[in-house]
C-alpha angles and dihedrals in degrees: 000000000000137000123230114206129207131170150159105223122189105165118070089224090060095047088042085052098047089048092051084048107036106066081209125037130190122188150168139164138242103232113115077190100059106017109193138158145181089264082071099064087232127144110260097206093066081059099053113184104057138151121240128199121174119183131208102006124158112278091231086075098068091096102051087038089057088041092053093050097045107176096354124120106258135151124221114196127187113195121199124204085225144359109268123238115268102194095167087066106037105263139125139211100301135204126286081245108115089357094149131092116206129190130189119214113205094338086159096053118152076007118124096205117103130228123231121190116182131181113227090248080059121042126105121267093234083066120086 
């Protein structure tokens, strides 16, 4: 298993921290004014905001990656080589197809829309 990264970073500590924790960093910025990446050799922190994106890290780095990030939007995505097996409920060992778990850390943030999540056992009937 492996861990995908992505972020918005806006504060230089946070950048400086994610490039002492993620072994490859990726980055760009957002300016359609000063367009600039990581593929320009160029230093990341005198184009705040950027976006980061980090691919097959060590799973055992989520925490300090999230750390790093506070209240910033990131993705963290574990990919699996397959699906485990799930006995308890019945399942095998399933297909590489879909093997991955993402999660999304303040993705609304300055949003006013809220998030519902709702178990099947859960939802309202009035939702499909």
């Amino acid at each position: 298993m492996d861990v995908t990264f992505l972020a918005r970073v806006h504060a230089p500590q946070a950048l400086q921290e994610l490039s002492e924790i993620l072994t490859v960093l990726s980055w760009w910025s957002e300016s359609a004014e000063r367009p600039a990446s990581s593929d320009d050799s160029d230093d990341p922190a005198g184009h705040l905001p950027v976006r980061v994106k980090s691919f097959c890290q060590e799973p055992d780095t989520v925490d300090a990656f999230l750390a790093a990030v506070g209240n910033g939007a990131s993705v963290v995505c574990w990919d699996f080589s397959s699906w485990p097996e799930a006995p308890e409920i019945g399942l095998g060992i399933g297909g590489e197809r879909g093997a991955y778990v993402s999660l999304c850390v303040n993705a609304l943030a300055g949003s006013k829309k809220d998030l519902k999540v709702y178990l099947p056992s859960e939802r309202p009937r009035h939702l499909p």
